[in-house]
N, CA and C atoms as a LAMMPS dump frame, in Angstrom:
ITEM: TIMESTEP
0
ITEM: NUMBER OF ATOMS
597
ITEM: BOX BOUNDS ff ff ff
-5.0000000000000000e+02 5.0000000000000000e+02
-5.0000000000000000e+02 5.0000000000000000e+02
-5.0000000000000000e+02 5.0000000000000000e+02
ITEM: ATOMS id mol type element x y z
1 1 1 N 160.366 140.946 47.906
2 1 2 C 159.602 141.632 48.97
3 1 3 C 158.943 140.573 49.849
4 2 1 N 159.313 140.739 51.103
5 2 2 C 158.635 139.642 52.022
6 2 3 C 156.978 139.92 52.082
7 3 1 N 156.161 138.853 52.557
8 3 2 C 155.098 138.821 52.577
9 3 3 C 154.608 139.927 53.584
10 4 1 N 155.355 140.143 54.958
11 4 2 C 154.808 141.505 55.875
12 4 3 C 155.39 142.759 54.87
13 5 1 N 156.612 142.688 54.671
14 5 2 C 156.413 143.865 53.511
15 5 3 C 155.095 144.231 52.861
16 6 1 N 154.632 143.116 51.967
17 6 2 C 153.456 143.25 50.734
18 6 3 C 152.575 143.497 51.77
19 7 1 N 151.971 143.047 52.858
20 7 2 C 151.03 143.419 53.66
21 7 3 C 150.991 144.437 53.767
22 8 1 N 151.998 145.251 54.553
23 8 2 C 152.46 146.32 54.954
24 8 3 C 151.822 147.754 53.498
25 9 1 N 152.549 146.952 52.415
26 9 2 C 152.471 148.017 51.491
27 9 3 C 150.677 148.142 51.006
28 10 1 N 150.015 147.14 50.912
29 10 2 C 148.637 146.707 50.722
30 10 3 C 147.821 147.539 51.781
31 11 1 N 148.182 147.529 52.718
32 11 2 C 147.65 148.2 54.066
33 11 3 C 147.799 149.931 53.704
34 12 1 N 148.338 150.287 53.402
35 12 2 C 149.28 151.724 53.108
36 12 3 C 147.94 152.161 51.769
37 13 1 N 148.036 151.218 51.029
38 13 2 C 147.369 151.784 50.079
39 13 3 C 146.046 151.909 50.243
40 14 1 N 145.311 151.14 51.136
41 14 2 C 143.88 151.118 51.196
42 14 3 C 143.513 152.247 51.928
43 15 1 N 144.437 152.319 52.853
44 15 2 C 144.545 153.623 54.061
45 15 3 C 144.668 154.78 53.288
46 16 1 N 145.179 155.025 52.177
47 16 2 C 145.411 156.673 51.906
48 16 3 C 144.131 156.568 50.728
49 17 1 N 143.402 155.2 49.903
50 17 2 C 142.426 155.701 49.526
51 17 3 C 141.097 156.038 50.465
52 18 1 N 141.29 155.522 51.297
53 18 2 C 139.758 155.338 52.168
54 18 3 C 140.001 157.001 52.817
55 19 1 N 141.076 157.094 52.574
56 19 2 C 141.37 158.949 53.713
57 19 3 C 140.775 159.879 52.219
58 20 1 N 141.624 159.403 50.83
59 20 2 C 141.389 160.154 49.956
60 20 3 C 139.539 160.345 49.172
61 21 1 N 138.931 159.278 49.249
62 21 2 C 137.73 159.536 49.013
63 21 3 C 136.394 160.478 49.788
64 22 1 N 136.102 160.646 48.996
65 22 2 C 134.901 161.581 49.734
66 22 3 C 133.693 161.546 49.186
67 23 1 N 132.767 160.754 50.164
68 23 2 C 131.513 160.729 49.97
69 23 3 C 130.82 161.46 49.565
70 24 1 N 129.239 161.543 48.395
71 24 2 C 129.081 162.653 48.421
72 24 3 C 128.043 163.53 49.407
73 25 1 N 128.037 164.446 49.959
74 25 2 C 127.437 164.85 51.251
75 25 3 C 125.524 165.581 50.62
76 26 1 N 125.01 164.551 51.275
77 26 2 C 123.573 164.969 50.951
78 26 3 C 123.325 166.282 51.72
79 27 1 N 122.29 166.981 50.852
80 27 2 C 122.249 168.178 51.913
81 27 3 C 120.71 168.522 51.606
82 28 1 N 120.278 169.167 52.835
83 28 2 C 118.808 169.315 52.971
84 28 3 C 118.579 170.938 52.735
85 29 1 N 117.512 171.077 52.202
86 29 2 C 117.057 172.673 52.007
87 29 3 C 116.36 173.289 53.21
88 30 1 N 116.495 174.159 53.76
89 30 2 C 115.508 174.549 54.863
90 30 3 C 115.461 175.833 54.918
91 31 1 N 114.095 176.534 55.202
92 31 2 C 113.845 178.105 54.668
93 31 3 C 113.66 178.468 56.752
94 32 1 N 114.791 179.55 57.025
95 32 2 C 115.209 180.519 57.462
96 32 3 C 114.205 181.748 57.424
97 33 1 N 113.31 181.999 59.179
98 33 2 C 112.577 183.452 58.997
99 33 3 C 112.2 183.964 60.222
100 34 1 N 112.431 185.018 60.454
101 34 2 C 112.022 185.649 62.018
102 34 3 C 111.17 186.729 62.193
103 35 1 N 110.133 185.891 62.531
104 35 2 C 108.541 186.394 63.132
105 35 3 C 108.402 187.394 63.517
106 36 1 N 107.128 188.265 63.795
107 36 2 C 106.855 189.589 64.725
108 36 3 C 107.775 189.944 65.618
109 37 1 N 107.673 188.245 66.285
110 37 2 C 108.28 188.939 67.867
111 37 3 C 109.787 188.652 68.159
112 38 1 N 110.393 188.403 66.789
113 38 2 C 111.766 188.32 66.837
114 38 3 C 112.498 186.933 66.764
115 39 1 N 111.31 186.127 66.52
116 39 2 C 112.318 184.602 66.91
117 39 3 C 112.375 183.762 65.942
118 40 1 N 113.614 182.916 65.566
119 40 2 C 114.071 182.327 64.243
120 40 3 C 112.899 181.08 64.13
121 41 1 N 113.058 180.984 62.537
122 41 2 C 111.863 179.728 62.736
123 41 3 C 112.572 179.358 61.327
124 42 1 N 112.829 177.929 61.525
125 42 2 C 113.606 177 60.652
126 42 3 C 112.363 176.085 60.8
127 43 1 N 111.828 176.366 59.181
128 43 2 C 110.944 175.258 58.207
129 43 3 C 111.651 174.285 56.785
130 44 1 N 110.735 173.117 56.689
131 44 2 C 111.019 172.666 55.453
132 44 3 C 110.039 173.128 54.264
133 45 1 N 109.463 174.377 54.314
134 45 2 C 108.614 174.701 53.829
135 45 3 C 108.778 176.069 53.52
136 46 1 N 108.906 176.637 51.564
137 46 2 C 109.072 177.825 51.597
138 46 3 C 108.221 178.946 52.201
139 47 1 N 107.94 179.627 53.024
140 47 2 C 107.368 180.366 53.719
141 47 3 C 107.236 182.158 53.31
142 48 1 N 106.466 183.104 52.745
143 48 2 C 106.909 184.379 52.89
144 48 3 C 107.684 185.18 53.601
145 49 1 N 108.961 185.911 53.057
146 49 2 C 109.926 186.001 53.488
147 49 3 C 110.909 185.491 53.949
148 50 1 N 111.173 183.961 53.827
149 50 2 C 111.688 183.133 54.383
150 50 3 C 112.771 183.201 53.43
151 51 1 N 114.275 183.081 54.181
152 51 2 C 115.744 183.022 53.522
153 51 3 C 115.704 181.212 53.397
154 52 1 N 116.585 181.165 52.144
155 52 2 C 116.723 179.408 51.829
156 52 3 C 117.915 178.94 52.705
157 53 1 N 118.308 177.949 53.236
158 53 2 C 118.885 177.772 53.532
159 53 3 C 119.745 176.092 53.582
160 54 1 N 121.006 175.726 53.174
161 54 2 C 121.35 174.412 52.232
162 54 3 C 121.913 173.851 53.73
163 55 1 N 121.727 172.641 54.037
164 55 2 C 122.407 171.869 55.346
165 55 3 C 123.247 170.619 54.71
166 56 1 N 123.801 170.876 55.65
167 56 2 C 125.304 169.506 54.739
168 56 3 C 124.321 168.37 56.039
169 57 1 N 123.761 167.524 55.243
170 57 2 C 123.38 166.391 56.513
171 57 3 C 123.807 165.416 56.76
172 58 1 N 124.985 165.491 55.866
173 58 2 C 125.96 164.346 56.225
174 58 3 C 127.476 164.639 57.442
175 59 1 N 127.405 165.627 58.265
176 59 2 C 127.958 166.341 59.382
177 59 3 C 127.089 165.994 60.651
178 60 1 N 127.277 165.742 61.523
179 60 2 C 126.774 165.781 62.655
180 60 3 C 125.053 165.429 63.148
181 61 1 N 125.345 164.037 62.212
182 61 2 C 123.829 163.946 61.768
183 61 3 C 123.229 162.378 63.433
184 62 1 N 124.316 161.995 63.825
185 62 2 C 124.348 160.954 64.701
186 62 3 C 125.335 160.97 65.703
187 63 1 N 125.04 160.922 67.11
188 63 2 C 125.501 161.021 68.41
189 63 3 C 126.823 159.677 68.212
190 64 1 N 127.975 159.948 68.206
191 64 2 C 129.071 159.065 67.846
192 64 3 C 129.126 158.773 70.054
193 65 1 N 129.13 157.598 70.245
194 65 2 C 129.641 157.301 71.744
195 65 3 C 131.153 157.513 71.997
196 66 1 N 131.414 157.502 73.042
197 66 2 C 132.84 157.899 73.479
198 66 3 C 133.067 156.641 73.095
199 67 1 N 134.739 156.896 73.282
200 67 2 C 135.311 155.648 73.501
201 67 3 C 136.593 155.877 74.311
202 68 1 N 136.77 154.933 75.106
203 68 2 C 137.963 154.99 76.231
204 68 3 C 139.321 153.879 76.214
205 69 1 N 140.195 154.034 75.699
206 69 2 C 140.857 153.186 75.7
207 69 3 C 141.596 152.94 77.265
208 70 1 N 141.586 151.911 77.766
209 70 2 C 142.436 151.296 78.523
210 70 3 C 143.12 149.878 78.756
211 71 1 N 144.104 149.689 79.741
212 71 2 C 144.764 148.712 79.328
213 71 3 C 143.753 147.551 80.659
214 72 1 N 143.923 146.581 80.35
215 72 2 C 143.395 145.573 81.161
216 72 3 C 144.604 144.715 81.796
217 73 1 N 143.898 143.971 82.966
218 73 2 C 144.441 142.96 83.694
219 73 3 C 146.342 142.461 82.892
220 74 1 N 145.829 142.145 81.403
221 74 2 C 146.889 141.367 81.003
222 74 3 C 147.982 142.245 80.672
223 75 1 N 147.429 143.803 80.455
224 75 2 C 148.542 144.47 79.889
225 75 3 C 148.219 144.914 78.613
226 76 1 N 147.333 144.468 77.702
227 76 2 C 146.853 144.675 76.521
228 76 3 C 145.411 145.814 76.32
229 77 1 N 145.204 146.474 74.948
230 77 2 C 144.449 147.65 75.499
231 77 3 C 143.071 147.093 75.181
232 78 1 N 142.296 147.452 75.648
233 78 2 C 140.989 147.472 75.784
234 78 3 C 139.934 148.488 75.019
235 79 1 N 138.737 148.415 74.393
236 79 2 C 138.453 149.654 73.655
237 79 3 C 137.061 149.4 74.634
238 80 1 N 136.62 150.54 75.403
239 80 2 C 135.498 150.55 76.099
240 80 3 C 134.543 152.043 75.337
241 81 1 N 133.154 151.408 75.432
242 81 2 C 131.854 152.329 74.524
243 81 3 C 131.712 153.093 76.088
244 82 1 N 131.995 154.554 75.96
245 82 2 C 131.29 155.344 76.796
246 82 3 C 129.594 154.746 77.037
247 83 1 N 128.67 155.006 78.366
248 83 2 C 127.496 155.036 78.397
249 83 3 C 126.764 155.862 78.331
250 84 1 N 125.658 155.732 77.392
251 84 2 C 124.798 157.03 77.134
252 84 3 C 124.359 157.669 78.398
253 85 1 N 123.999 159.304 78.43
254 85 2 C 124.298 160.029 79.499
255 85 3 C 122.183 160.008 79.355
256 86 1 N 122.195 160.068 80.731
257 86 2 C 120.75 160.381 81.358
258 86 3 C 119.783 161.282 80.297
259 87 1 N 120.747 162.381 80.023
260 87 2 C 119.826 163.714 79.114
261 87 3 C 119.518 162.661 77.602
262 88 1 N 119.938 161.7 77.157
263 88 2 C 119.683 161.471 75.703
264 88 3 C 118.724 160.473 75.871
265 89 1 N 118.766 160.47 77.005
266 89 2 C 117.227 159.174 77.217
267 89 3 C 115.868 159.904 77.354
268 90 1 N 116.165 160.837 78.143
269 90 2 C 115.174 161.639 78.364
270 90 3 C 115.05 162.367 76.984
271 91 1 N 115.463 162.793 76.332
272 91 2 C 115.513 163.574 75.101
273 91 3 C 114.466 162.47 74.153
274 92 1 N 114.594 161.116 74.217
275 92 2 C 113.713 160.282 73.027
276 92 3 C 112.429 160.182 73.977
277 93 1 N 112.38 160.189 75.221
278 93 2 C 110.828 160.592 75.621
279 93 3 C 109.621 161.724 75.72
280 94 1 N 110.589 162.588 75.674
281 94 2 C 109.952 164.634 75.252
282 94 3 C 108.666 163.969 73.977
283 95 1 N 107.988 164.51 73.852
284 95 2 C 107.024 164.356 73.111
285 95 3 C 107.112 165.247 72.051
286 96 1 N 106.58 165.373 71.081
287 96 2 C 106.432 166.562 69.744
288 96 3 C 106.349 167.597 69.945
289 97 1 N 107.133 168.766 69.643
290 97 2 C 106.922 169.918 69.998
291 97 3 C 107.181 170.813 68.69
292 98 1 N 106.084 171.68 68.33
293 98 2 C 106.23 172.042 67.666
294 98 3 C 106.739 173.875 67.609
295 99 1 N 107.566 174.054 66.801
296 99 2 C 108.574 175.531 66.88
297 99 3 C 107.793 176.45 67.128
298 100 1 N 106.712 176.609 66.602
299 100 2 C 105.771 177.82 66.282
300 100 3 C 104.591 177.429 66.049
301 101 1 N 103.674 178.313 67.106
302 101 2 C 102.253 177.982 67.058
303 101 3 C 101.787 179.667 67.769
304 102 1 N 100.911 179.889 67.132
305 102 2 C 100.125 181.383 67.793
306 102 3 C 99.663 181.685 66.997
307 103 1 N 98.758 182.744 67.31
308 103 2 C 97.543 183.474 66.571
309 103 3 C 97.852 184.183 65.526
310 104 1 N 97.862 183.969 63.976
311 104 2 C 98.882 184.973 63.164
312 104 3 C 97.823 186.253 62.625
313 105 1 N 96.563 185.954 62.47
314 105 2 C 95.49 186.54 62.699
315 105 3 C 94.281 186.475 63.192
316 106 1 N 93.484 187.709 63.672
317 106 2 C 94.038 189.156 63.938
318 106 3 C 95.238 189.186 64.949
319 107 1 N 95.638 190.53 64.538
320 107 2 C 97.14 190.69 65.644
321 107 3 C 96.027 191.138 67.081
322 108 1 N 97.155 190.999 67.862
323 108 2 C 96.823 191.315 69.195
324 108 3 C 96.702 192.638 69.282
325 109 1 N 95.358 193.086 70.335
326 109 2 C 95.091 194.314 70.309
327 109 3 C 94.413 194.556 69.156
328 110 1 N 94.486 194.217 68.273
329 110 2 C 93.434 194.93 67.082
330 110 3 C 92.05 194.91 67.321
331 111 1 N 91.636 195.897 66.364
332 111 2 C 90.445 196.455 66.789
333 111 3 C 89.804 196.114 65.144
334 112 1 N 88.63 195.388 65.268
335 112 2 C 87.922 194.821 63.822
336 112 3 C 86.315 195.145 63.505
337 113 1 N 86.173 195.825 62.354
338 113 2 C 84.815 196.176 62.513
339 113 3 C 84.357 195.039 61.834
340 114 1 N 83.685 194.384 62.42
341 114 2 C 82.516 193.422 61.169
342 114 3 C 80.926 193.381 62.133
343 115 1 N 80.255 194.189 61.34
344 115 2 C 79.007 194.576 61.65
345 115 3 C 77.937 193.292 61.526
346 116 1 N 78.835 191.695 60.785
347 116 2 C 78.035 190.818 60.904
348 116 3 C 78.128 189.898 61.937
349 117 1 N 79.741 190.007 62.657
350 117 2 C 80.141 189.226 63.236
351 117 3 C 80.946 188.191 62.95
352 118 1 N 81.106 188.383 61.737
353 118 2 C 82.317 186.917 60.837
354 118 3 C 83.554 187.29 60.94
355 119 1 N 84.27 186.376 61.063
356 119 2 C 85.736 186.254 61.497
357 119 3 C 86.154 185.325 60.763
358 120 1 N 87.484 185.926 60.315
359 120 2 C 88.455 184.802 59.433
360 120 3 C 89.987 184.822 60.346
361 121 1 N 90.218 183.747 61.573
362 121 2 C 91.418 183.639 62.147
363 121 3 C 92.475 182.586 61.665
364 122 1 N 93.456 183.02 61.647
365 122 2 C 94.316 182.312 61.023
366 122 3 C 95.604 181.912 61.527
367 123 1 N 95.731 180.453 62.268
368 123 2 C 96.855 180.175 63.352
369 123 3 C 98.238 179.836 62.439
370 124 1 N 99.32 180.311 63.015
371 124 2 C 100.814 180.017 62.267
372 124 3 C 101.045 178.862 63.469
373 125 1 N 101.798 177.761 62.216
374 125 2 C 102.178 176.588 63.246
375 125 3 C 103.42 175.841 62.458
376 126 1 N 104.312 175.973 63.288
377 126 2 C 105.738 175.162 62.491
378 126 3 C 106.073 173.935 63.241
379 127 1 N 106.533 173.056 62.594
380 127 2 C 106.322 172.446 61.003
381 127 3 C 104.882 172.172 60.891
382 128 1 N 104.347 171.676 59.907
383 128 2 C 103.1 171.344 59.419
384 128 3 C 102.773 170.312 60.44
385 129 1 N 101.447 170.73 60.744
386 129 2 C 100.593 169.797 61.979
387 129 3 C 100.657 168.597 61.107
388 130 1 N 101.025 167.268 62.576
389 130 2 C 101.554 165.976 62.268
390 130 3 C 99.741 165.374 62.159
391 131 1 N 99.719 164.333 61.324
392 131 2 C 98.469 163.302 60.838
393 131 3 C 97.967 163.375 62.005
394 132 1 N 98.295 163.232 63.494
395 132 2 C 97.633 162.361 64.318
396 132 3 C 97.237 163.6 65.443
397 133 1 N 97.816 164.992 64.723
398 133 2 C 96.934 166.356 65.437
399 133 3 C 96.242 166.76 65.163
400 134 1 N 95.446 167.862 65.957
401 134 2 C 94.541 168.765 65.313
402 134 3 C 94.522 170.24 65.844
403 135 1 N 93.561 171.202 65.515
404 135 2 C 93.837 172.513 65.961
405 135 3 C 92.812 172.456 67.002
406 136 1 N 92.972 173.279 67.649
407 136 2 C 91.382 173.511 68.906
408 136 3 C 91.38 174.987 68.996
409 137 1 N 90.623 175.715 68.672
410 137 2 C 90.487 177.487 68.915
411 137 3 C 89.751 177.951 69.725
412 138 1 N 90.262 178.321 70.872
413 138 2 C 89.366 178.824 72.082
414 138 3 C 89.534 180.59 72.052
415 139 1 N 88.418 180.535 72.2
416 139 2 C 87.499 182.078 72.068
417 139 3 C 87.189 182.109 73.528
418 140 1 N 87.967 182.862 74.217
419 140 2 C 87.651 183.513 75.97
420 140 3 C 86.786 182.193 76.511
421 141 1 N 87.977 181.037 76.506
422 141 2 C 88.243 179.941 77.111
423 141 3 C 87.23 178.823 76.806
424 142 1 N 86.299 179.039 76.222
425 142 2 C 85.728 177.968 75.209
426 142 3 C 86.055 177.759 73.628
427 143 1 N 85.677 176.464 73.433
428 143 2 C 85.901 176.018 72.075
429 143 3 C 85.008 176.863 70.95
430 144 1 N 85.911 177.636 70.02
431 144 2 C 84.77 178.328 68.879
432 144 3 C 84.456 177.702 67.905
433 145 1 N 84.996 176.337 67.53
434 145 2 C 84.432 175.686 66.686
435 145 3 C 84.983 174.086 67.058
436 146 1 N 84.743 173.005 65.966
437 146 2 C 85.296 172.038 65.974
438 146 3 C 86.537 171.721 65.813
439 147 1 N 87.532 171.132 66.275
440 147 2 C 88.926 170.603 66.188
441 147 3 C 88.947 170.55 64.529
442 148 1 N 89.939 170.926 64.155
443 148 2 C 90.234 171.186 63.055
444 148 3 C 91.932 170.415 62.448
445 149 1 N 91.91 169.658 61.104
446 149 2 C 93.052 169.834 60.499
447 149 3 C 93.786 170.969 59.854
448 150 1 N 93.2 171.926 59.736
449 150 2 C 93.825 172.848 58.79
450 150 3 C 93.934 174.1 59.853
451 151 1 N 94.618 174.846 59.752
452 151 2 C 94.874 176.023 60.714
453 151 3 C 94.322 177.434 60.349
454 152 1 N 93.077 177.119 59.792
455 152 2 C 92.235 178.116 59.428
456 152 3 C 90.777 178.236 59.61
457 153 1 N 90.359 179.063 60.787
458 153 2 C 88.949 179.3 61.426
459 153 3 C 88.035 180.288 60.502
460 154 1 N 86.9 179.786 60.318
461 154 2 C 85.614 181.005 60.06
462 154 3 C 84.399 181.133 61.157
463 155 1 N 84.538 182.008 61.818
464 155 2 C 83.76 182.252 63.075
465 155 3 C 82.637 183.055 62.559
466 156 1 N 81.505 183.161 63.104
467 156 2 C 80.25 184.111 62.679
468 156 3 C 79.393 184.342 64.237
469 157 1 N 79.223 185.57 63.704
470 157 2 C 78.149 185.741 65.168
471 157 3 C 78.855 186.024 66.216
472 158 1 N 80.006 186.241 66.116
473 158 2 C 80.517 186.976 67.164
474 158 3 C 79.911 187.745 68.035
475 159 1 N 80.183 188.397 69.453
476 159 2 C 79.871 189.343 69.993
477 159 3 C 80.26 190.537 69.881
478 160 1 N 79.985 192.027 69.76
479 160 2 C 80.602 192.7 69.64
480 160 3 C 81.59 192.759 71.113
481 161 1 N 83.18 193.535 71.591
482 161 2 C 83.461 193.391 72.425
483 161 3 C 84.993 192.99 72.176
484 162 1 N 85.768 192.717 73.565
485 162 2 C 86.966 192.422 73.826
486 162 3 C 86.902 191.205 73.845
487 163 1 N 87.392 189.762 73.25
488 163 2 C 87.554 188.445 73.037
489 163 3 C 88.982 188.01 73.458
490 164 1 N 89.599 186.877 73.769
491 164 2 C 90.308 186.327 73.962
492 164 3 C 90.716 185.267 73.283
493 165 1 N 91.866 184.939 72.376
494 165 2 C 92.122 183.87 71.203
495 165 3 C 93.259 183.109 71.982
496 166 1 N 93.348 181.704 71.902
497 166 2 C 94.015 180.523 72.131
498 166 3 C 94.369 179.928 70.787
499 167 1 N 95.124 179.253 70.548
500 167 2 C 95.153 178.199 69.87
501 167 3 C 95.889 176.821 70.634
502 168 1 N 95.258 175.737 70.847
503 168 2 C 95.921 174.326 71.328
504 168 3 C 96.064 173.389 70.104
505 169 1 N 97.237 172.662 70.359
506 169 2 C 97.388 171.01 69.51
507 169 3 C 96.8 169.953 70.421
508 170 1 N 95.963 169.5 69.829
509 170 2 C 95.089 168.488 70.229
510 170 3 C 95.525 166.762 69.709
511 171 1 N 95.996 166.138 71.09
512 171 2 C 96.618 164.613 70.506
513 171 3 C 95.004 163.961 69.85
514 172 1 N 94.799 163.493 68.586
515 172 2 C 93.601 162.724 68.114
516 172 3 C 93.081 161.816 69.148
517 173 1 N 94.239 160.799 69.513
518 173 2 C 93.709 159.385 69.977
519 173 3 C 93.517 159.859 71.511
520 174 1 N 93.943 160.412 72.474
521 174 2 C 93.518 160.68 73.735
522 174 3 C 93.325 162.309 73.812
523 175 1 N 93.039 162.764 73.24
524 175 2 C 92.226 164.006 73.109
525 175 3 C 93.335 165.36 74.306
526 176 1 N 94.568 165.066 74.548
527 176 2 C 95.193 165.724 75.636
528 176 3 C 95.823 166.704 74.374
529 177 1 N 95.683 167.947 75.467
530 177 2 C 95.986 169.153 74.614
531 177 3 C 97.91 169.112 75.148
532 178 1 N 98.379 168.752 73.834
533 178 2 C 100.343 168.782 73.841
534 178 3 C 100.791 169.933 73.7
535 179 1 N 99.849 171.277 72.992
536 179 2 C 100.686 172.06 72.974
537 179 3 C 99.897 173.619 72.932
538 180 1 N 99.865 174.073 74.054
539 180 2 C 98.959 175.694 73.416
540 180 3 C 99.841 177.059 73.078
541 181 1 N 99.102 177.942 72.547
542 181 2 C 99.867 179.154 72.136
543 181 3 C 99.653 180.335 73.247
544 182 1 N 100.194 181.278 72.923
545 182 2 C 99.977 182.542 73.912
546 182 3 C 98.627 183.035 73.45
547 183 1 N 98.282 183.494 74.394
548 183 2 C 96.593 184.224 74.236
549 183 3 C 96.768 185.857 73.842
550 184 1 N 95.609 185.891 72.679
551 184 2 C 95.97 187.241 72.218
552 184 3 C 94.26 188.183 72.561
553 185 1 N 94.329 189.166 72.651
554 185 2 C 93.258 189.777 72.327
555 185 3 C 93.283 190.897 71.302
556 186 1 N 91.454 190.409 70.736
557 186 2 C 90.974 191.605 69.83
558 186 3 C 89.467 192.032 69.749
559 187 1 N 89.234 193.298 69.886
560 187 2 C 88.403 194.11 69.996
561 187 3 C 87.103 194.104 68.96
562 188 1 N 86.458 193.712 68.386
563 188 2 C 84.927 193.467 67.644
564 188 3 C 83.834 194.377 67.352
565 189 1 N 84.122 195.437 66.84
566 189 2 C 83.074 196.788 66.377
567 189 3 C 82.097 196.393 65.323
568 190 1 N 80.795 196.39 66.298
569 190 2 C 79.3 195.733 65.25
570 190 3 C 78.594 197.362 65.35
571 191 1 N 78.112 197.634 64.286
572 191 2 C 77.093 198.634 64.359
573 191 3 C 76.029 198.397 65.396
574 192 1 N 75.374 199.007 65.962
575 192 2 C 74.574 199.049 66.811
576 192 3 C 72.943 199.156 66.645
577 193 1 N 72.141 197.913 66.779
578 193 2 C 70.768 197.778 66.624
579 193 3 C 69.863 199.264 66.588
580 194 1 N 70.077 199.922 67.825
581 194 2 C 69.851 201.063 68.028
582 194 3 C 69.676 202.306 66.931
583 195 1 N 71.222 202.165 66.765
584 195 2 C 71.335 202.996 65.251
585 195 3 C 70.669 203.05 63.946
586 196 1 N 70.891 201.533 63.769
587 196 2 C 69.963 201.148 62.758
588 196 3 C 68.766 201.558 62.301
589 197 1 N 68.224 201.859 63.869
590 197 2 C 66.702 201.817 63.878
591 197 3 C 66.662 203.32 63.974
592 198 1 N 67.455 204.299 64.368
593 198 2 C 67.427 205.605 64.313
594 198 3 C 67.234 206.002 62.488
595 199 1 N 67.818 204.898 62.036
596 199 2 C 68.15 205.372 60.804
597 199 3 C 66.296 205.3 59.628
C-alpha cells in the first residue's frame, strides 16, 4: 500500500469516527407559565403552576459566522468570515431587561377593606432581580417606601380611596430607573371616624 494510499485510508477513518461520535448534549431545566394576561414567561425558577421544561443547550447555543467561499486572483479558493450584521452589535448594547415585572398584588381594580390602612403588595418580576437592582414602589406617583431588594412591600396608613401602584427597577450605582411596570389601581375601604363615634 503506497504511502497516499495509507494517508488516504487514515484520513477515512478519523472522518467517519469524528461523524460517528456524539457529544454528550448538556441540557438546561427551565419552568414554562402564562400569567393573568396571557403571556409566556420562561424562568429558571420553579414557579406555581409552572410546566418544566428540558433545553438541549448544546443546539444553537452560538451565532456560527457565514462563510463565503471564493476563488481569488490566482485561481485558488479562498474561505472568507461573513461580517457581523449591525443588529448583533446593537443587541450586546440593549441593557437588562427583565421578562416580567408588575403588580401581582392587589389585582387591579380591587377593592380592599383594611380599616387600619396596612397593605401587603407584592411585585412579580422575572428572572430574579440582578445584585446591582432594586425595587422602587410608587403609590400615585410618589415613592411608598424605600428601594428595596426583595419584591415585597408593607405599607401602613394608607388613605382610604382610589390609589395608583407602579413598580420600577432601579440601577443601584446611578440611581436611573431601567425598567417600570404597568400601573394598576386599587380601591382602600377604612371604616369611617364618624361611625365609630356614632357607635
Amino acid at each position: 500500500m503506497s504511502f497516499k494510499n495509507i494517508l488516504i485510508y487514515f484520513s477515512s477513518v478519523i472522518l467517519l469516527a469524528t461523524m460517528s461520535a456524539k457529544s454528550s448534549a448538556e441540557e438546561k431545566t427551565l419552568y414554562k407559565k402564562i400569567d393573568k394576561n396571557g403571556r409566556v414567561i420562561f424562568t429558571d425558577k420553579p414557579l406555581p403552576g409552572a410546566k418544566k421544561v428540558v433545553v438541549d443547550t448544546s443546539k444553537n447555543v452560538m451565532a456560527i459566522p457565514k462563510v463565503k467561499t471564493n476563488k481569488n486572483e490566482e485561481g485558488k479558493f479562498a474561505v472568507e468570515f461573513g461580517k457581523r450584521n449591525k443588529d448583533d452589535k446593537d443587541d450586546k448594547k440593549k441593557p437588562f431587561q427583565y421578562q416580567l415585572l408588575s403588580i401581582e398584588k392587589p389585582n387591579n381594580d380591587e377593592a380592599i377593606r383594611a380599616n387600619d390602612g396596612n397593605l401587603y403588595i407584592i411585585v412579580a418580576i422575572t428572572p430574579m432581580l440582578q445584585r446591582e437592582h432594586s425595587i422602587r414602589l410608587l403609590m400615585d406617583g410618589a415613592a411608598a417606601s424605600p428601594d428595596q431588594k426583595v419584591p415585597y412591600f408593607s405599607l401602613t396608613g394608607v388613605d382610604r380611596g382610589t390609589h395608583q401602584l407602579t413598580a420600577q427597577v432601579i440601577d443601584d450605582a446611578t440611581g436611573e430607573i431601567l425598567q417600570s411596570s404597568e400601573s394598576i389601581e386599587f380601591h382602600l375601604l377604612r371604616a369611617s371616624r364618624l361611625q365609630n363615634n356614632r357607635r
